[in-house]
Residue, then its C-alpha position, 0 to 999 in steps of 0.5 A: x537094758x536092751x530097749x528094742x522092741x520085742x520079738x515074738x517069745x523074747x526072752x525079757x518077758x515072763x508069761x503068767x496067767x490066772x482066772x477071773x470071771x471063769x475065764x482064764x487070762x494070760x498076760x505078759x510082765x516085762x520088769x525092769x532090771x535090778x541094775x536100774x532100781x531095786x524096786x519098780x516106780x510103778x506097774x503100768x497095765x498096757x490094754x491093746x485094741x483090735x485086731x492087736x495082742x498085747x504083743x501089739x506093745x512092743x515097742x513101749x513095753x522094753x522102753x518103759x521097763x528101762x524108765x523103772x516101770x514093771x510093764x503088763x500087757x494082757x492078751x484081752x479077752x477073745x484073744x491070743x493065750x486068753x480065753x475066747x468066750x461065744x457070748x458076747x455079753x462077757x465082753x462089756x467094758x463093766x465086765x472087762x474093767x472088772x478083769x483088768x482090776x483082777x489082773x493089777x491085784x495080781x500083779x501088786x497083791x492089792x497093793x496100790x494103784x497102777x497105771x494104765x494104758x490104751x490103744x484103740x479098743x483098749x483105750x475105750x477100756x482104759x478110759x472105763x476102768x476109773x469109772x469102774x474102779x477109781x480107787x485102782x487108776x493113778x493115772x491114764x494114757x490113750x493112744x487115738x482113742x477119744x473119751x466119750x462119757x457116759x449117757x442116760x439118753x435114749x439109746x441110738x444104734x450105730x445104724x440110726x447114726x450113720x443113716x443120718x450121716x453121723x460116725x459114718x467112719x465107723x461103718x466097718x464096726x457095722x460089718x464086724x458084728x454082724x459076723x460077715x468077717x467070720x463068715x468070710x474068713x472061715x473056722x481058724x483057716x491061717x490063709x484068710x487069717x493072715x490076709x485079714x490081718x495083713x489087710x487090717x495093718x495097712x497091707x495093699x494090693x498090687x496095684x496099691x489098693x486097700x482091701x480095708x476102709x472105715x466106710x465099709x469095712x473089709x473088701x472081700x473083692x480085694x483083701x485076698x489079694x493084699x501083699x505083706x503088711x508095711x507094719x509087721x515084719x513076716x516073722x511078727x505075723x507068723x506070731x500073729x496068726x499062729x495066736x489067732x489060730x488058737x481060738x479064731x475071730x469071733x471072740x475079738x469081733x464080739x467087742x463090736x457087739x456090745x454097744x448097746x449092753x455098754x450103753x445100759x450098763x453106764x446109765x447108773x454112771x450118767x444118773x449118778x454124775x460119775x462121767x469124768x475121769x479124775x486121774x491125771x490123763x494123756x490123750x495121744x491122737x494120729x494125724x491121719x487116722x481115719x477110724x478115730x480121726x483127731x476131730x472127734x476128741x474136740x472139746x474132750x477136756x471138760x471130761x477131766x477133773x484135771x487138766x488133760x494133756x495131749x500129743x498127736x503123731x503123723x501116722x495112721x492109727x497104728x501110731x504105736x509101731x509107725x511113731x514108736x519114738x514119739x508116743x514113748x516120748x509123750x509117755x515118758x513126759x507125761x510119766x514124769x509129770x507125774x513123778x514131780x507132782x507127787x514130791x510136791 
């Protein structure tokens, strides 16, 4: 089987979609061939982060195919071929654990578990989805996203934080709820969009410049002047905006908007002790990610009922196309951990 990475409308996928919630999803399978098993070992569910798509998978969904796994990656909800809901309130990770279940039951005709696997925000929903849903989970892999459980204290805004000089890094997610970025790009406008992701997947300006920091966000003095980006090749990011064209930025920046509607909804989770994930879990941090720098999974183990294993590449947050090797490999070693578990 051809292990390279995917390209866009690569023949080895097969697009599918259904309805859940009243929102329809679209969703890609890559299967393994018959030639390498008669059956796939297991279905492994890919959730992508911001401002990806499931396409953001492309270097792991072939290879775990060649390893005899039947691979989904869903567009998430407000992005690419799924549908792009105003409401910010459809957007709680309670809600998008509930279509994640709806997808895997999809796929498997409700007939077991599958395997999940994160990036960025679609690490902070895989590590939701066995609090939700723990009979579904057999088991979890996280790239850069730490777990933080859930909490039945008083709710604090990220404003209060990061005036206390807390989680400051996270200042940029200030900007993308308060609807700045969709202000500033425009209705669907592919010039700005393609800049914003340029910027947003590491692009510079002339004189080496970032138009993007964690502190701040978006610099809008800058990012129109940012060249391609080091991480997506031209081709790639025509796909890329050709996607983001068909519903803009306001479904994909409404996951910034949901941290207080998220914080409510587990309070029955917190009250009820079910803040630790019991499925076998690998966490994977990026040395030089400065929105979720390895620092803040410190301490994370006491979260799991068993014994977490972790990984770390040298590469900013976007690990999944800067190491490509390495995190396959910290999959597939953590994918057969698993295997000799269960014939024991």
């Amino acid at each position: 089987m051809d292990t390279s990475k995917l390209v866009p409308n690569d023949s080895r996928v097969e697009w599918r979609s259904l309805t859940t919630r009243g929102h329809t999803y679209s969703y890609q399978v890559v299967a393994p061939p018959s030639s390498i098993c008669a059956a796939p070992k297991d279905t492994i569910i890919l959730i992508h982060g911001f401002p990806d798509l499931s396409f953001g998978w492309r270097n792991q969904a072939p290879y775990l195919a060649f390893l005899g796994y039947r691979v989904v990656i869903p567009d998430l909800l407000g992005y690419g071929r799924t549908d792009a809901p105003e409401d910010p309130a459809e957007y709680t990770l309670k809600k998008l654990s509930d279509d994640v279940a709806a997808i895997a039951a999809a796929v498997t005709g409700n007939s077991g578990q599958v395997i999940l696997g994160g990036h960025d925000w679609g690490g902070a929903l895989a590590w939701r989805v066995p609090l939700w849903h723990p009979e579904l989970v057999k088991a979890v892999f996280v790239v850069c996203t730490p777990y933080s459980p859930p909490s039945n204290s008083t709710y604090l805004s990220l404003e209060t934080f990061i005036e206390h000089g807390i989680l400051t890094n996270f200042g940029y997610q200030l900007q993308f709820a308060r609807g700045d970025v969709e202000a500033k790009l425009g209705d669907k406008n592919a010039t700005t969009i393609r800049q914003f992701l340029r910027t947003m997947f590491g692009g510079t300006t002339p004189d080496g410049e970032p138009g993007f920091n964690t502190t701040k966000g978006i610099l809008f003095d800058k990012y129109m002047e940012v060249r391609g980006s080091p991480l997506v090749s031209t081709a790639e990011m025509d796909y890329y905006v050709d996607e983001y064209m068909r519903h803009g930025m306001v479904g994909p920046l409404n996951w910034y908007r949901t941290r207080e509607m998220n914080f409510e909804d587990e309070i029955p989770l917190a009250d009820a002790g079910k803040t630790k994930i019991d499925a076998p879990a690998l966490f994977i941090a990026a040395s030089k990610d400065t929105a979720l720098p390895p620092s803040m999974s410190e301490g994370m183990e006491s979260n799991f009922t068993q014994p977490l294993q972790r990984g770390e590449v040298p590469t900013s947050h976007w690990a999944l196309e800067q190491a490509p090797a390495q995190v396959n490999g910290y999959i597939s070693g953590f994918l057969a951990s698993l295997a000799r578990e269960s014939k024991l």
